[in-house]
C-alpha positions as CSV (number, residue, x, y, z in Angstrom):
1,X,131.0,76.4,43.9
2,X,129.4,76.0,41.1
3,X,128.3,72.6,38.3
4,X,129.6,72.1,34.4
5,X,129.2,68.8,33.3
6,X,130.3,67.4,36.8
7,X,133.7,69.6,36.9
8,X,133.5,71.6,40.5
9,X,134.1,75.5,39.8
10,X,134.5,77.5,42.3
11,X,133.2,81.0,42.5
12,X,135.7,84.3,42.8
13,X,134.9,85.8,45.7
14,X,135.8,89.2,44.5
15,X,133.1,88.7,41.9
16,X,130.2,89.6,44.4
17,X,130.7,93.1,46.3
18,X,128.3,91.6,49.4
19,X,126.5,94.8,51.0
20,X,124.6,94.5,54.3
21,X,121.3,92.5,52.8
22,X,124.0,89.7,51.8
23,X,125.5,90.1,55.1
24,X,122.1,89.6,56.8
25,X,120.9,87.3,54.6
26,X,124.3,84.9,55.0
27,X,124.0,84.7,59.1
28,X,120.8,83.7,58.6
29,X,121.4,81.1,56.4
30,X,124.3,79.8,58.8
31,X,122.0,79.8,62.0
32,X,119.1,78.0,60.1
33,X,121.6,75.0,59.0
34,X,123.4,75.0,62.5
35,X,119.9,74.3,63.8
36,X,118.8,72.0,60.9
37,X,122.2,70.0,62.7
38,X,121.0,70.1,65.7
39,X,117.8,68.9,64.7
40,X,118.9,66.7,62.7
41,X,121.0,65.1,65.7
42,X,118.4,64.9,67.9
43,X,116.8,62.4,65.4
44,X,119.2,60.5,65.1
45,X,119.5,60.2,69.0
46,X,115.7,59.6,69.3
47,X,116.1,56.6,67.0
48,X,119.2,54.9,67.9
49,X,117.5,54.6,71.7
50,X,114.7,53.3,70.9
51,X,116.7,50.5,68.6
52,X,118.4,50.1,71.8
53,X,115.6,50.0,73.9
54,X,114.5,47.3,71.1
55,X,117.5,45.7,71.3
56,X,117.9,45.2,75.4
57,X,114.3,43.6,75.3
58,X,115.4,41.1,72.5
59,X,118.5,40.3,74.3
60,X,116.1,39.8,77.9
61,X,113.6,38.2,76.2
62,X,115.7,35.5,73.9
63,X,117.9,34.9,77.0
64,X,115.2,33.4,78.6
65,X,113.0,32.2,76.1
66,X,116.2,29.7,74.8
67,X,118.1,29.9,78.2
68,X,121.2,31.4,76.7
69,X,123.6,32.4,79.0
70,X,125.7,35.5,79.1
71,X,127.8,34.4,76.2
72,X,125.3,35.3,73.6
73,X,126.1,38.7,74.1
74,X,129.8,37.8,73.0
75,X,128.8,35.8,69.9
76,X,125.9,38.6,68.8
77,X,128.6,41.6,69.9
78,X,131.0,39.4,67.0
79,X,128.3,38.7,64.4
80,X,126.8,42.8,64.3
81,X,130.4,44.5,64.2
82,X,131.2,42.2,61.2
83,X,128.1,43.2,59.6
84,X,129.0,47.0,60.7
85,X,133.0,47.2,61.5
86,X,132.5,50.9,62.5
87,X,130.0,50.6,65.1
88,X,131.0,51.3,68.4
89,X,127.6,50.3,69.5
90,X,127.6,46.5,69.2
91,X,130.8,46.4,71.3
92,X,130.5,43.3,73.6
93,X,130.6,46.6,76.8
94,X,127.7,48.6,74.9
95,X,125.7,45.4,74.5
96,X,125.6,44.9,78.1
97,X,125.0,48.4,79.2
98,X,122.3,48.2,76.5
99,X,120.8,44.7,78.7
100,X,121.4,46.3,82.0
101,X,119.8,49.8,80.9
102,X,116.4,47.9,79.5
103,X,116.6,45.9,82.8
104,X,116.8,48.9,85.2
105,X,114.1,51.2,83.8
106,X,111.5,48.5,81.7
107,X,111.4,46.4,85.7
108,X,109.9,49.3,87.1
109,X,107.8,51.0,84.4
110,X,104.5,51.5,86.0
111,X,106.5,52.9,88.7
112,X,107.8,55.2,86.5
113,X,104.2,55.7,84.1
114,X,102.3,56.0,88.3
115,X,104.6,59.0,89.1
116,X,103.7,61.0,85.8
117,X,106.4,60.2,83.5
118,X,105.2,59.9,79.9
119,X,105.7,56.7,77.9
120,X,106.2,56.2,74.6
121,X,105.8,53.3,72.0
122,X,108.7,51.8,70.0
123,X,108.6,49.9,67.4
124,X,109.7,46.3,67.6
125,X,109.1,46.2,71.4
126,X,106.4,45.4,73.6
127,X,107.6,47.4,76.4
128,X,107.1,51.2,75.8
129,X,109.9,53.3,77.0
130,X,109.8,56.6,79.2
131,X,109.9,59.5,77.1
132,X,112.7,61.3,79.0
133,X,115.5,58.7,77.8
134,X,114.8,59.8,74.6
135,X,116.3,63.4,75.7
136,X,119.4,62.2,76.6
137,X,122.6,61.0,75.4
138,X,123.6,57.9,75.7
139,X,126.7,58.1,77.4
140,X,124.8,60.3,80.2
141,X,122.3,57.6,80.2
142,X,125.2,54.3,81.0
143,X,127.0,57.1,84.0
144,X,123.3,57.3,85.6
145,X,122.4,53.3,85.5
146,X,125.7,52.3,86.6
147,X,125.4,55.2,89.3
148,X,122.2,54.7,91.0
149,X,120.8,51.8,92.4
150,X,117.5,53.4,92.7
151,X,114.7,54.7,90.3
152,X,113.9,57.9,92.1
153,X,117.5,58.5,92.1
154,X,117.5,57.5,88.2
155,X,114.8,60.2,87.1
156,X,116.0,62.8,89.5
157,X,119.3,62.8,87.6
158,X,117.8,62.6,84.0
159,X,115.9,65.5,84.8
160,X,119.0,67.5,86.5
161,X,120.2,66.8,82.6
162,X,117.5,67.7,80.9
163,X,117.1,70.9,82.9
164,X,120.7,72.3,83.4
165,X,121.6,70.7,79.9
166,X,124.4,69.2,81.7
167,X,127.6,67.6,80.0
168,X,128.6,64.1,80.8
169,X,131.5,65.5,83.1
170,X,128.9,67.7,84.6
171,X,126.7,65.0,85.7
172,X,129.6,62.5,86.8
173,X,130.2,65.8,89.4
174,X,126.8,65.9,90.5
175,X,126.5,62.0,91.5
176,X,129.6,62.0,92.7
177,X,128.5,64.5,94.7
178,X,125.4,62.9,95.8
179,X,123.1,65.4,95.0
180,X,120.1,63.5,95.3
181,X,120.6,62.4,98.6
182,X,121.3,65.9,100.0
183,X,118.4,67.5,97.8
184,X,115.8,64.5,98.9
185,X,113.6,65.5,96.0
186,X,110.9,62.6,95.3
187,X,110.6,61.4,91.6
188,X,107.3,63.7,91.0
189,X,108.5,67.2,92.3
190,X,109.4,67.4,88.7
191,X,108.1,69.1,86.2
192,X,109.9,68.0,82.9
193,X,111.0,70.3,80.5
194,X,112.1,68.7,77.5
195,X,115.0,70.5,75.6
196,X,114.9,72.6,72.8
197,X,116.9,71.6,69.6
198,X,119.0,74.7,70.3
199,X,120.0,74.6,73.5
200,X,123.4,73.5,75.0
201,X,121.8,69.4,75.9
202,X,121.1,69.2,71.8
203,X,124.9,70.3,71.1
204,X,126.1,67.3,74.0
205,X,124.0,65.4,71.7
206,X,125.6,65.8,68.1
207,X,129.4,65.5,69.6
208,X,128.1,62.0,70.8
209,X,130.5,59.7,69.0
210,X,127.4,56.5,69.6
211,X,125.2,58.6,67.9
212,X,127.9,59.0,65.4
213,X,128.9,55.9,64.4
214,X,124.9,55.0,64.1
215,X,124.4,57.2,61.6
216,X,127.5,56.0,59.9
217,X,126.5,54.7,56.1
218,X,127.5,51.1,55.0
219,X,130.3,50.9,52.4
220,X,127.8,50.2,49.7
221,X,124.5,52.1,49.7
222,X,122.7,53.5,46.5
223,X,123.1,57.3,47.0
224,X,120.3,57.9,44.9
225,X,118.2,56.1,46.5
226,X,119.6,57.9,49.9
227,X,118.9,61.4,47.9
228,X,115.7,60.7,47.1
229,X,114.5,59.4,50.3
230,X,115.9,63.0,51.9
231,X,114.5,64.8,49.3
232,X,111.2,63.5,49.9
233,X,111.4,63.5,54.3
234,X,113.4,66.7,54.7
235,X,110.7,69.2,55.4
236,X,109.1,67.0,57.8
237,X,113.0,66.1,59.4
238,X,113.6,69.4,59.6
């Protein structure tokens, strides 16, 4: 499809007889953009946890510094989903797996930094986050906190993820199943891979629908400015 003074006009495919160099050329083109998506999802994963991981400190840390109680998460669950309507992730149940996930892993993070798992600084947070969350999408991440009720257990199944680039229903199987406590693997038997924008974890990660509905745009943005700003990151997002 093709430009004239801002009227689409599309292109007669009979116009082009494509020989094999097209043909080459056009499957490589489609396998470098399906992996510029699945890049580009990755990001966007990356990013929303470590808002998130942002996000469950805040909530810990204003809870106690103004002794709120557990209602604040109602009223702040109201106030961000009429700022952004779409967004499945200030939903009063995503706030408090967001609280409870922070809780679980930030507790016992020189545990976790102690058994060789690399950290990572985010910003607006104090408390860095294991690197390995970043890997992993976010529904995964809620099944495994509200699953295991230890840390060892916690890592062992975020590596079975990482590893087997499990789906969601995948690992419900495998808890369910109580594969860590048959295995008895300790935390640092592993030796973390992390995936590969290619493989089968990175395409779990773009069906996400909380990764999504994070990238999701306002109603009113300035698309220029949103061109420009992609014009000038893409060859370092990519």
């Amino acid at each position: 499809m093709a430009e004239n003074n801002n009227i689409p006009q599309f292109v007669n495919s009979d116009s082009f007889m494509a020989d094999k160099n097209y043909v080459k050329w056009l499957s490589n083109l489609k396998k470098r953009f399906h992996m510029a998506q699945l890049k580009a999802a990755v990001k966007v994963n990356t990013e929303m946890l470590k808002f998130y991981w942002s996000l469950g400190e805040d909530i810990c840390e204003k809870q106690k510094q103004y002794k709120w109680g557990a209602k604040v998460i109602d009223r702040l669950s109201l106030d961000m989903r009429s700022e952004f309507p779409q967004s499945e992730g200030f939903s009063r149940a995503n706030l408090y797996h967001i609280k409870r996930w922070f809780t679980f892993y930030s507790s016992q993070i020189e545990f976790v930094y102690q058994a060789g798992r690399q950290l990572q600084e985010v910003d607006d947070a104090n408390t860095p986050i294991p690197e390995i969350l970043l890997y992993v999408p976010w529904r995964h991440q809620t099944v495994i906190v509200s699953k295991c009720a230890t840390i060892n257990a916690a890592m062992f199944y975020l590596n079975k993820v990482v590893e087997g680039n499990m789906s969601r229903t995948e690992l419900e199987h495998v808890i369910k199943a109580q594969l860590y406590e048959h295995t008895g693997k300790a935390l640092n038997n592993f030796d973390v891979t992390l995936p590969q924008p290619q493989n089968a974890l990175a395409t779990e990660i773009i069906k996400d629908p909380y990764k999504l509905d994070f990238f999701s745009l306002p109603s009113k943005f300035n698309e220029m400015d949103l061109e420009n700003k992609l014009a000038t990151n893409i060859t370092r997002f990519l």
